[in-house]
Each structure stands twice: as structure tokens, then as C-alpha cells.
DSSP file (Angstrom, degrees, kcal/mol; ACC not computed):
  #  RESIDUE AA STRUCTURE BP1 BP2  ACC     N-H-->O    O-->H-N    N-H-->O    O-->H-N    TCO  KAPPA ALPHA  PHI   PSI    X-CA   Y-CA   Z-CA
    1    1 A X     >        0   0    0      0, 0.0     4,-1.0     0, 0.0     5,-0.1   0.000 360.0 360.0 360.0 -36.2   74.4   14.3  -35.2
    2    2 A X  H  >  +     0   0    0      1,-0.2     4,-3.6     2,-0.2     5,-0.2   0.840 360.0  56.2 -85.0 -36.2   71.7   16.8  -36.9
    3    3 A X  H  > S+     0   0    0      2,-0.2     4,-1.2     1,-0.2    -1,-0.2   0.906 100.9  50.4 -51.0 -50.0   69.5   13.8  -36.5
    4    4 A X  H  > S+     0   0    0      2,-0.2     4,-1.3     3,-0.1     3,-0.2   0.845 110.1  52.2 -51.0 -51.9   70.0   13.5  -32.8
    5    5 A X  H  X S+     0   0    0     -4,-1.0     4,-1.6     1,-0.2     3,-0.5   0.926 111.3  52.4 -67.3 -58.7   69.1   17.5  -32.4
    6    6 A X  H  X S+     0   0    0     -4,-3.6     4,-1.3     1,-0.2    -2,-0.2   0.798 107.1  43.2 -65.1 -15.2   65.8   16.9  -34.4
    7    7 A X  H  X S+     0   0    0     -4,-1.2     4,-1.5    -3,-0.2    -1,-0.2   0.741 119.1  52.6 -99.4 -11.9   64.3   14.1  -32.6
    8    8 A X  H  X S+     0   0    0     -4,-1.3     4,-1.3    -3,-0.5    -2,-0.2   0.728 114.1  45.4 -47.6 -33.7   65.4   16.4  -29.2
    9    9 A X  H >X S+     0   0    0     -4,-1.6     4,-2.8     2,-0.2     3,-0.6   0.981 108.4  47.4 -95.8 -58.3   63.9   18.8  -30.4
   10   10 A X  H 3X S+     0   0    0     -4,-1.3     4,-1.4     1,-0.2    -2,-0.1   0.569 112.1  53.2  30.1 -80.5   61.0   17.4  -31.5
   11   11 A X  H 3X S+     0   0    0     -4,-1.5     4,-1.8     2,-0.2     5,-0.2   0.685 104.4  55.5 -76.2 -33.7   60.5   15.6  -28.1
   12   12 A X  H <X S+     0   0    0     -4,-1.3     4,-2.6    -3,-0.6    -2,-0.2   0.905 110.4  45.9 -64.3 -39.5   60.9   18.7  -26.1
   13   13 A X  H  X S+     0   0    0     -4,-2.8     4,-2.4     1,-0.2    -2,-0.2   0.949 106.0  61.2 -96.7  -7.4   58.1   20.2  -28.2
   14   14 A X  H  X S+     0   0    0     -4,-1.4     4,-1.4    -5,-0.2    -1,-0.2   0.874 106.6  42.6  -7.7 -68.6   56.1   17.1  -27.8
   15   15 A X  H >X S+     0   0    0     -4,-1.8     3,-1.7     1,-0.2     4,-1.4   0.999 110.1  60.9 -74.7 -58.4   55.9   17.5  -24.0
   16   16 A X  H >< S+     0   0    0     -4,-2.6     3,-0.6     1,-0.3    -2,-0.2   0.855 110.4  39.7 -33.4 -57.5   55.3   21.2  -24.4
   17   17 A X  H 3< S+     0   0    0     -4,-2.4    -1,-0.3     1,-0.3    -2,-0.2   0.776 105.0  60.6 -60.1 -25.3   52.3   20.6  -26.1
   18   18 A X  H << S+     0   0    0     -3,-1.7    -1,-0.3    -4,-1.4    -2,-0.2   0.784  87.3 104.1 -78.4 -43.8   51.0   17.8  -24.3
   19   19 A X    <<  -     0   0    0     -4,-1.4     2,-0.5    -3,-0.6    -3,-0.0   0.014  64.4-151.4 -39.0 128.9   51.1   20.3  -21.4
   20   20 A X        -     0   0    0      1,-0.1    -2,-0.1     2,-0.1    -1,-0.0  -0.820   2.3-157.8 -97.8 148.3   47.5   21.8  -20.3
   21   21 A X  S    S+     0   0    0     -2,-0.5     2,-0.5     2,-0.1    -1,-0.1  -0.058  72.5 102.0 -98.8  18.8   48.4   25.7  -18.7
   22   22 A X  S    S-     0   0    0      2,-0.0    -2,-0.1     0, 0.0     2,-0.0  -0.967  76.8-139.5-118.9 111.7   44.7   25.0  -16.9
   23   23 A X        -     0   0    0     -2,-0.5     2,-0.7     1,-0.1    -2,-0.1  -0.303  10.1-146.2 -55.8 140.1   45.5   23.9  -13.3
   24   24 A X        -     0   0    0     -2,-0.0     2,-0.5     2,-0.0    -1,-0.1  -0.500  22.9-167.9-112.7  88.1   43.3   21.0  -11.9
   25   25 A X        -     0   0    0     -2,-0.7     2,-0.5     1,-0.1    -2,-0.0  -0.463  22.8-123.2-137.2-146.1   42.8   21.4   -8.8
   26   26 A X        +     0   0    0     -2,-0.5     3,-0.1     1,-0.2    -1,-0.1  -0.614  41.9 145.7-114.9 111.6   41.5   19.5   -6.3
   27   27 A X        +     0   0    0     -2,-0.5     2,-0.7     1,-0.1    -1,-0.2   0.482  54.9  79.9-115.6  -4.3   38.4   20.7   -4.2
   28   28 A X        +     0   0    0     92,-0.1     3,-0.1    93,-0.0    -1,-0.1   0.116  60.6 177.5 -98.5  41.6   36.1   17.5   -3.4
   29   29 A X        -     0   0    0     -2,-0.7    31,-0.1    29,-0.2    94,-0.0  -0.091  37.8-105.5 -50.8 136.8   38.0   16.2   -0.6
   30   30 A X        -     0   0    0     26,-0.1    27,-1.7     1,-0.1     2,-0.5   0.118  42.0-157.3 -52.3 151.6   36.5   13.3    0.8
   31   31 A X  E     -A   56   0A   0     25,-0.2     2,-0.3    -3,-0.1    25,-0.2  -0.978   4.4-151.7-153.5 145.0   34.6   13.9    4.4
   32   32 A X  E     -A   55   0A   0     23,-1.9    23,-4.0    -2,-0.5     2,-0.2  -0.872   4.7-141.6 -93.5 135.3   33.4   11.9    7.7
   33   33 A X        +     0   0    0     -2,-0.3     2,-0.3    21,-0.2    21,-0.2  -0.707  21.9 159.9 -96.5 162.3   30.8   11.8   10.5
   34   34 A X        -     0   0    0     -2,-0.2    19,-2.1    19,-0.2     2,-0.3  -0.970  20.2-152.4-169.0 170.5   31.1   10.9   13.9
   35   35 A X        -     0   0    0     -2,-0.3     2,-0.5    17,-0.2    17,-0.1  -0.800  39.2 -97.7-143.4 160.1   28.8   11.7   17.1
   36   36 A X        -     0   0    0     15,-0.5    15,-0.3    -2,-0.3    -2,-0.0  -0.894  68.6 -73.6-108.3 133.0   30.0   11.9   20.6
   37   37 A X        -     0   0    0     -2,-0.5     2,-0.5     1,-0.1    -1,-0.1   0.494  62.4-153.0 -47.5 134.4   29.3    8.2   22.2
   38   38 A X        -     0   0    0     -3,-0.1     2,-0.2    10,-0.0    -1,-0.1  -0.719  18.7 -98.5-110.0 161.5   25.6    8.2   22.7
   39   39 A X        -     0   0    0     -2,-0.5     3,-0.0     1,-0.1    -1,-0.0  -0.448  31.4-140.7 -70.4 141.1   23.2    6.2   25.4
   40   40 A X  S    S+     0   0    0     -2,-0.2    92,-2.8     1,-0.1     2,-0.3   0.670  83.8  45.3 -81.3 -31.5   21.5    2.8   23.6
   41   41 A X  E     +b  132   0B   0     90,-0.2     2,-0.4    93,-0.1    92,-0.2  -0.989  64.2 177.4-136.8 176.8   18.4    3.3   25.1
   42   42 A X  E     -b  133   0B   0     90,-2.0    92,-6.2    -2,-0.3     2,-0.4  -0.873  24.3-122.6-143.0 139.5   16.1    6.3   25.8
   43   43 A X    >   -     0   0    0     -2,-0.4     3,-2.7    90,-0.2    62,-0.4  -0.761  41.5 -79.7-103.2 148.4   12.7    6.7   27.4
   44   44 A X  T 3  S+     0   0    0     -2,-0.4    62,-0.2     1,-0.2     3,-0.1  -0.292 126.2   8.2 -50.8 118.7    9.3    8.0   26.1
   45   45 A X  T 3  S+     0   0    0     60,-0.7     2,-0.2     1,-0.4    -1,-0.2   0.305  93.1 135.0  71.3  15.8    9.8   11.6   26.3
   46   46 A X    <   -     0   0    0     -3,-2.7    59,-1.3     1,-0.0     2,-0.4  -0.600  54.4-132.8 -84.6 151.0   13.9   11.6   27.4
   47   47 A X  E     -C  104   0C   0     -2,-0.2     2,-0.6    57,-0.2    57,-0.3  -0.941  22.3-164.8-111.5 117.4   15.6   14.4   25.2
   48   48 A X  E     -C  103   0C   0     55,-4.3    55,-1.6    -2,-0.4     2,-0.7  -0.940   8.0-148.2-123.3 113.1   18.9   12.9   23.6
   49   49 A X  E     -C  102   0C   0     -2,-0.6     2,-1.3    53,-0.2    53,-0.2  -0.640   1.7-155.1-103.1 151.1   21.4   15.6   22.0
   50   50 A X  E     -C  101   0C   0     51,-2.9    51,-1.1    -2,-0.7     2,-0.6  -0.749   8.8-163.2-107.2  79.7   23.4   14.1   18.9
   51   51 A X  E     -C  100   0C   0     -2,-1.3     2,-0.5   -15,-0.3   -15,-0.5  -0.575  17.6-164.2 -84.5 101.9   26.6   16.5   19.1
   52   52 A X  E     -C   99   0C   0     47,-4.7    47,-1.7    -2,-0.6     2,-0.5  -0.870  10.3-162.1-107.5 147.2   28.0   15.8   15.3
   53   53 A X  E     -C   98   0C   0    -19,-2.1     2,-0.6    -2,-0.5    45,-0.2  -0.963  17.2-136.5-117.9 105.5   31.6   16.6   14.0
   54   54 A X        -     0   0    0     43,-2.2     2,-0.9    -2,-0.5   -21,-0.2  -0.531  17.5-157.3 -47.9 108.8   32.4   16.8   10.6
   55   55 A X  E     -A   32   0A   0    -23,-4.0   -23,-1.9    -2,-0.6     2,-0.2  -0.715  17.0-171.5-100.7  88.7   36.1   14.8    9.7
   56   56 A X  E     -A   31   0A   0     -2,-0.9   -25,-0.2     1,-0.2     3,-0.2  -0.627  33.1-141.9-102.1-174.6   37.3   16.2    6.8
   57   57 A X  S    S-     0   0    0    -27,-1.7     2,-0.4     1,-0.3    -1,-0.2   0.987  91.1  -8.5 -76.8 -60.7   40.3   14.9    4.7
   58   58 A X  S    S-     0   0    0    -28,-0.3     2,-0.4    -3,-0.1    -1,-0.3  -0.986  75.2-105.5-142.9 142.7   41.3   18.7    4.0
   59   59 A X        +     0   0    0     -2,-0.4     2,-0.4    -3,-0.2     3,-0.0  -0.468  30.7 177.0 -76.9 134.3   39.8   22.0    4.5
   60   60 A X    >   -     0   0    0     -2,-0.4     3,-1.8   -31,-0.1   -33,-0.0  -0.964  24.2-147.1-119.0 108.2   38.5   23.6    1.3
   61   61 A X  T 3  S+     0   0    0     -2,-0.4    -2,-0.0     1,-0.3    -1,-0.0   0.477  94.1  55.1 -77.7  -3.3   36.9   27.1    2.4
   62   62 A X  T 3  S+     0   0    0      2,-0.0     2,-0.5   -35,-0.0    -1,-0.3   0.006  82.3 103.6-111.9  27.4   34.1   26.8   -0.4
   63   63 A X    <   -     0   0    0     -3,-1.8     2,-0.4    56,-0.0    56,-0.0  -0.840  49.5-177.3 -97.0 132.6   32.9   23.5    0.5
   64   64 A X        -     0   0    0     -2,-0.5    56,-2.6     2,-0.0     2,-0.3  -0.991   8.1-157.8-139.6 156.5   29.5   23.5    2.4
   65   65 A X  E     +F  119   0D   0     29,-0.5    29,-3.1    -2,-0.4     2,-0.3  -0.783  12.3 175.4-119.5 152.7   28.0   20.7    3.7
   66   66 A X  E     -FG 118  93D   0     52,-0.7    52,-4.4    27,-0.3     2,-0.3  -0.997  12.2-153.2-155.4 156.5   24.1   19.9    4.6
   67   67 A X  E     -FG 117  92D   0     25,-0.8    25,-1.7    -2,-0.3     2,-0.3  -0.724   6.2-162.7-123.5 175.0   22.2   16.8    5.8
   68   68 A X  E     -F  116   0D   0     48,-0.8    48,-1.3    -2,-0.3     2,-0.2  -0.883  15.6-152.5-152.5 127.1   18.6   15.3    5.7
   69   69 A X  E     -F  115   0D   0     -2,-0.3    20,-0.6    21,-0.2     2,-0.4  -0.619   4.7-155.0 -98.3 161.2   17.1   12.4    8.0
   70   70 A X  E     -F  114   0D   0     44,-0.6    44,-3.8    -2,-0.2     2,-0.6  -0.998   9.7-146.0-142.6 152.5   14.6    9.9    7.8
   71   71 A X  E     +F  113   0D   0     -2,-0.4    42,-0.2    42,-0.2     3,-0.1  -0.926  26.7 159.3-111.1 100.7   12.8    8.3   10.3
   72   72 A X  E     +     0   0D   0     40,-0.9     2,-0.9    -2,-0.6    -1,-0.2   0.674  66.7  40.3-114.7 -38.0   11.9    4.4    9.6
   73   73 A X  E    S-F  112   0D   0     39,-0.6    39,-1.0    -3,-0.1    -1,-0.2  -0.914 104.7 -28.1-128.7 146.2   11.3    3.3   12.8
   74   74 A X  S    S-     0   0    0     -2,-0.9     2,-0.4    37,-0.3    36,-0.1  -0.085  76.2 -57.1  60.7-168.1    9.5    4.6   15.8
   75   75 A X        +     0   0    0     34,-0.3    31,-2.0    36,-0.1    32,-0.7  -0.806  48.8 143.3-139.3 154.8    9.0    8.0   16.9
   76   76 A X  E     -D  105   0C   0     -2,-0.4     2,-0.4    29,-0.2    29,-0.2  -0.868  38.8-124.6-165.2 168.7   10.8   10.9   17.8
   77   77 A X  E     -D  104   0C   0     27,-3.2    27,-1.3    -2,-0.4     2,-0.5  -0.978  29.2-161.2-129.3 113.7   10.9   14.9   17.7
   78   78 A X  E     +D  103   0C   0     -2,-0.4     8,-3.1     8,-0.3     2,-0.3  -0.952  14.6 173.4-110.9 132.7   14.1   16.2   16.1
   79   79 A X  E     -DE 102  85C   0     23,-4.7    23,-2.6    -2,-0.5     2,-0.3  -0.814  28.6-124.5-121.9 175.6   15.2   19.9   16.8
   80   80 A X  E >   -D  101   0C   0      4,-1.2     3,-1.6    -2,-0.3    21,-0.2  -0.595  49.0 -85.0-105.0 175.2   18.1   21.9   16.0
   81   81 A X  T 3  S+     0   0    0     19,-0.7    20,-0.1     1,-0.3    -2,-0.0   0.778 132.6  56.6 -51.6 -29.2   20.1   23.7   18.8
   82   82 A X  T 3  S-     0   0    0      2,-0.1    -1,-0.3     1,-0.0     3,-0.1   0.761 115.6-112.8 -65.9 -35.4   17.5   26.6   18.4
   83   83 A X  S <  S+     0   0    0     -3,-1.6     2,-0.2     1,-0.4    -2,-0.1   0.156  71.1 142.0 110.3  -1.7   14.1   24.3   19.1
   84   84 A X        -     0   0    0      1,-0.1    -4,-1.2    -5,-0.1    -1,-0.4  -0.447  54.4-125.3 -83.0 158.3   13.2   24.8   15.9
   85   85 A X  B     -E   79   0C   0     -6,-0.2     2,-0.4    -2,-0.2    -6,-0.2  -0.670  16.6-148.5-112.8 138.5   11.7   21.4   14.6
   86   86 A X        -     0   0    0     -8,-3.1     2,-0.4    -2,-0.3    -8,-0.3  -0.787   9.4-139.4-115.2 152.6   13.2   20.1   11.7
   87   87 A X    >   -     0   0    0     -2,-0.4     3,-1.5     1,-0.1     2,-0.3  -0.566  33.6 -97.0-101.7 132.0   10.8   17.8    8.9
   88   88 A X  T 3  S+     0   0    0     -2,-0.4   -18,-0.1     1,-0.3     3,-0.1  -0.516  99.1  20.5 -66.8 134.4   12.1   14.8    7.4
   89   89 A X  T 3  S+     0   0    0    -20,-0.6     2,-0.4    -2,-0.3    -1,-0.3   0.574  93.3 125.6  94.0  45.0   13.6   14.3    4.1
   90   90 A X    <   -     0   0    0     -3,-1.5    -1,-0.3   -21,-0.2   -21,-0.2  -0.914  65.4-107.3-114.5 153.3   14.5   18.3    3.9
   91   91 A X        -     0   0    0     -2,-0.4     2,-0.5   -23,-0.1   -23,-0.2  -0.304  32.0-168.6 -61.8 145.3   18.0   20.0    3.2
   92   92 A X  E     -G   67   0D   0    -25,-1.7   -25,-0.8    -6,-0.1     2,-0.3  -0.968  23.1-132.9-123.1 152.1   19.6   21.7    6.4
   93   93 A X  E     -G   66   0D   0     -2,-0.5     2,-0.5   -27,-0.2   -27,-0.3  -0.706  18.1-136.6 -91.0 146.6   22.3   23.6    5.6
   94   94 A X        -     0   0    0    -29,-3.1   -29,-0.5    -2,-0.3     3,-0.1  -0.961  20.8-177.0-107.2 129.7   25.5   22.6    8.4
   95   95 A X        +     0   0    0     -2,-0.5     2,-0.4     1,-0.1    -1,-0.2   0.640  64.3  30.2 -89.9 -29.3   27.2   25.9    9.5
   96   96 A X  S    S-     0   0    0      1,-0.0   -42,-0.3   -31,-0.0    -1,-0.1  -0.935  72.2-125.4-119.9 122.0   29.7   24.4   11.6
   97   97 A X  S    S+     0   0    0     -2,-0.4   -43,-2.2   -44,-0.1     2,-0.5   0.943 111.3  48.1 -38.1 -31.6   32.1   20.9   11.9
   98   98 A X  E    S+C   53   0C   0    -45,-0.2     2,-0.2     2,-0.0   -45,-0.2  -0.980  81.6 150.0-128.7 129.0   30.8   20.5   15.5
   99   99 A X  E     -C   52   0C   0    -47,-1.7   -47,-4.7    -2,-0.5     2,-0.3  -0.933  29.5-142.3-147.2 150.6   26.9   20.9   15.5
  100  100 A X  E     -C   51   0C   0     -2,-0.2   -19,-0.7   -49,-0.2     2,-0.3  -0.984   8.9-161.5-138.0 163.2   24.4   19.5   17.6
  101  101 A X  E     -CD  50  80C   0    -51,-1.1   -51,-2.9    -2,-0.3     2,-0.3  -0.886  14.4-140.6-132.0 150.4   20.7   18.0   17.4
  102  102 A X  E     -CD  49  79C   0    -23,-2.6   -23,-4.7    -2,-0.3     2,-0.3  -0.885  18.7-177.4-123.4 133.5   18.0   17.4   19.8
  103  103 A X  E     -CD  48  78C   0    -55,-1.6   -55,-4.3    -2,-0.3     2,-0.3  -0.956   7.4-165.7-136.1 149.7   15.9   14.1   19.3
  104  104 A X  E     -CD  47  77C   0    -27,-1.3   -27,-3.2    -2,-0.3     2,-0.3  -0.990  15.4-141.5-142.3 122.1   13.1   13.6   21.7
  105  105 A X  E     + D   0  76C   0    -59,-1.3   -60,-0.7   -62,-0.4   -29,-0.2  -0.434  21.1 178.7 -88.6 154.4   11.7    9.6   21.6
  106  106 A X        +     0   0    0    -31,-2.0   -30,-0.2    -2,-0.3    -1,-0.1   0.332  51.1  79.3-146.0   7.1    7.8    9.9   22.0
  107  107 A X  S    S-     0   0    0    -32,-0.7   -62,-0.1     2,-0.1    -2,-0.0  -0.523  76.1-128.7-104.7-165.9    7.2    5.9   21.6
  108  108 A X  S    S+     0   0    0     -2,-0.1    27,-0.2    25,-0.1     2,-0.2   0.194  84.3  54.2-102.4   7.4    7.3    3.1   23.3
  109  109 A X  S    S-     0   0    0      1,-0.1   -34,-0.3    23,-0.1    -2,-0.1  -0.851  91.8 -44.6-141.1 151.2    9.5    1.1   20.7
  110  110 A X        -     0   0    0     -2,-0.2     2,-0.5   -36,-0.1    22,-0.2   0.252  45.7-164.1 -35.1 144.0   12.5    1.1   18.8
  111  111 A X  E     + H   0 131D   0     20,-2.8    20,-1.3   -37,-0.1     2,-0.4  -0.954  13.1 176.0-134.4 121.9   13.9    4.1   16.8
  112  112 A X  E     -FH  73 130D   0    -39,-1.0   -40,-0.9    -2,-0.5   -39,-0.6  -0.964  13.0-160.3-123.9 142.5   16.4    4.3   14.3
  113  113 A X  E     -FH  71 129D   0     16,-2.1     2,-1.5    -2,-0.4    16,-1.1  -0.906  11.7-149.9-123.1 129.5   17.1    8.0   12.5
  114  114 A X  E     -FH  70 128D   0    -44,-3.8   -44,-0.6    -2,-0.6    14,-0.3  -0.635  11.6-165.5 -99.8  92.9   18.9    7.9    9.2
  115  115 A X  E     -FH  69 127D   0     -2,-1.5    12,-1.8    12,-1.2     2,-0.6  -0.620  14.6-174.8 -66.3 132.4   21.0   10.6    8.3
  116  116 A X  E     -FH  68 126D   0    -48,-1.3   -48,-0.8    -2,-0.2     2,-0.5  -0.923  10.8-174.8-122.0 112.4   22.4   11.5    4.9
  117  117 A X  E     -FH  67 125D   0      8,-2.6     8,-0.6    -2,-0.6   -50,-0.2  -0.857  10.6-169.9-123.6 132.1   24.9   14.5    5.1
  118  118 A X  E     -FH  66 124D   0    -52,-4.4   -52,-0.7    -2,-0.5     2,-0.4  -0.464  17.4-134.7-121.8 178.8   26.4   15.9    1.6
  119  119 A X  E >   -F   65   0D   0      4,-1.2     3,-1.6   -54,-0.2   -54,-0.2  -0.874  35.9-101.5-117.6 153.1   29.0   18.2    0.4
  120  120 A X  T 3  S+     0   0    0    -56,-2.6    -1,-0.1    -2,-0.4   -55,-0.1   0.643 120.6  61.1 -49.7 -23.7   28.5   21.0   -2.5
  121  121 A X  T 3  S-     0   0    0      2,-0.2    -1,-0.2   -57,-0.1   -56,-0.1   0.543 121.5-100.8-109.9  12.2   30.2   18.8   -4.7
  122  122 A X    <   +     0   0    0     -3,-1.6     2,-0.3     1,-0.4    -2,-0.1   0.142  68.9 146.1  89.6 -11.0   27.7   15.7   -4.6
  123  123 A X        -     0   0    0     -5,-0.1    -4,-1.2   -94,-0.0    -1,-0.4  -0.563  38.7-147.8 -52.9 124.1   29.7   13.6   -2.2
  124  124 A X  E     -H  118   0D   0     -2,-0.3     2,-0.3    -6,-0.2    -6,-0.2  -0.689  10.5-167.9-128.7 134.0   26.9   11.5    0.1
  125  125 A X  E     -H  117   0D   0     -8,-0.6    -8,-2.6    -2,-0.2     2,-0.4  -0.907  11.6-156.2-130.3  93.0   27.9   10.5    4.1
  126  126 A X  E     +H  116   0D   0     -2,-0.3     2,-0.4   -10,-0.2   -10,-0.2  -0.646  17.8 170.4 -90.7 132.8   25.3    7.8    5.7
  127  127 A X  E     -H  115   0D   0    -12,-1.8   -12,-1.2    -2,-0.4     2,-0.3  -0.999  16.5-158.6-137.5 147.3   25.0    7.7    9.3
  128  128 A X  E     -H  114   0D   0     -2,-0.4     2,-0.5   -14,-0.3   -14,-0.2  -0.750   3.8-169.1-112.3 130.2   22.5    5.8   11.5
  129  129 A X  E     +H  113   0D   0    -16,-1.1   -16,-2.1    -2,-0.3     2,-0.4  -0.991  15.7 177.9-125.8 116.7   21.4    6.6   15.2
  130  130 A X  E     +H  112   0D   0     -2,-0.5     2,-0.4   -18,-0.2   -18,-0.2  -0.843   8.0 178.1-142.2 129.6   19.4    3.8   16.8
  131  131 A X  E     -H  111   0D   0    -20,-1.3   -20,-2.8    -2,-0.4     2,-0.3  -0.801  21.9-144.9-126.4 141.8   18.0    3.7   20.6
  132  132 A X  E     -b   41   0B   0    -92,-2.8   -90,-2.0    -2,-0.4     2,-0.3  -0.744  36.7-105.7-108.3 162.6   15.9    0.9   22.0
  133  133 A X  E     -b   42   0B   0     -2,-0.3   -90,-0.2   -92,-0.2   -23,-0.1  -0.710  14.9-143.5-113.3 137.8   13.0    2.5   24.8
  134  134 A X        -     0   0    0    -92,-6.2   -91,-0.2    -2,-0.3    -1,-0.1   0.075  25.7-173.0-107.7  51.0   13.5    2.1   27.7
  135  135 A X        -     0   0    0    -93,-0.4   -92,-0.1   -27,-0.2   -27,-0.0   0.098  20.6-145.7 -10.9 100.5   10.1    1.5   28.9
  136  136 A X              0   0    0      1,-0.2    -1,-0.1     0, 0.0   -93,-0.0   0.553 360.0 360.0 -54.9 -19.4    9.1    1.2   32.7
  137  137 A X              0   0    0      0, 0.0    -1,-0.2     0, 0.0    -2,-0.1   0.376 360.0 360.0 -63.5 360.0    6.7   -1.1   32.1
């Protein structure tokens, strides 16, 4: 019987120890883009705005997010909601879920604009915009 009470007892302080008192919890919920449907093609000088919404899994109120783009094919003017012109491969910081961006094609030829939008915690979101010109010629 005294045997029974020592390996109870034992096991109880077993688990006690095994216990961490340092909560873990969880801030690097996972996150999504998505754009409200845009036109497929665009003409040289047509103004296209790229209204984006941030989807997250759960809100964490110290998570901030920022993007950077690149431009691999064709050519195009990107601004932010202000006019101010933003330069490729640099951080923007995102102030909002719902933001929007102004791309102005200036070729005559295909465009595609590459987004990479991140979280404070090193979590990476790629999204792709591509418009074919719709040329009058």
C-alpha cells in the first residue's frame, strides 16, 4: 500500500515538474491577400487601382505587415493612395487590411507586378497582378 502512495506521489511530482509556468503564446498567425477582381487588360496610360485586403487567420494587435513589388515585365507607374510614387524592391509599411494602389501601364506590352507582403514575424505572402495592353493599334 505505502508503495502505491510512493509511486503516486512521485508521478504527481513528475508532472509538476515537467510543467513550464512560461505561457507560449501564439502571435504569428498565418495571413492572406486578395484584390478586388481586376480588368485583364489595360491601355498605355489607363490608371488601374489595386484595392488589397489583408485575410488574417486571427487578429494579433502587434502584428504589422508591409509589402515590396517588382516589376519583371513591362512598364508601369505605381502610387500609393496619396500619388506618392513608390520604387521597387523597397519596404512599405501597410496601415490598414483594406489599402489601395494606383498602377499606371506606360507600355505597349505585357505587365506583370510581383508583390511580396510580410508580417513582423517573418511570415512571406506572394501575389502576382498581370494585365495584357490593350493597344489600339
Amino acid at each position: 500500500m505505502m508503495m502505491k502512495y510512493l509511486i503516486l506521489l512521485l508521478s504527481i511530482i513528475g508532472i509538476l515538474c515537467s510543467c513550464s509556468s512560461e505561457l507560449d503564446i501564439k502571435q504569428d498567425y498565418s495571413f492572406s491577400v486578395k484584390t478586388l477582381p481586376l480588368p485583364k487588360r489595360v491601355e498605355a496610360g489607363e490608371i488601374v487601382a489595386l484595392e488589397f485586403t489583408l485575410v488574417r487567420e486571427r487578429i494579433y494587435k502587434e502584428a504589422s505587415y508591409s509589402f515590396r513589388y517588382f516589376q519583371l515585365d513591362g512598364k508601369g507607374v505605381l502610387t500609393d493612395d496619396t500619388g506618392e510614387k513608390l520604387v521597387m524592391n523597397r519596404l512599405y509599411r501597410i496601415k490598414s487590411d483594406e489599402f489601395a494602389l494606383l498602377y499606371q501601364s506606360v507600355c505597349s506590352e505585357s505587365q506583370q507586378l510581383d508583390f511580396v507582403f510580410i508580417d513582423n514575424f517573418g511570415q512571406e505572402v506572394e501575389y502576382s497582378v498581370a494585365f495584357q495592353n490593350e493597344s489600339r493599334e
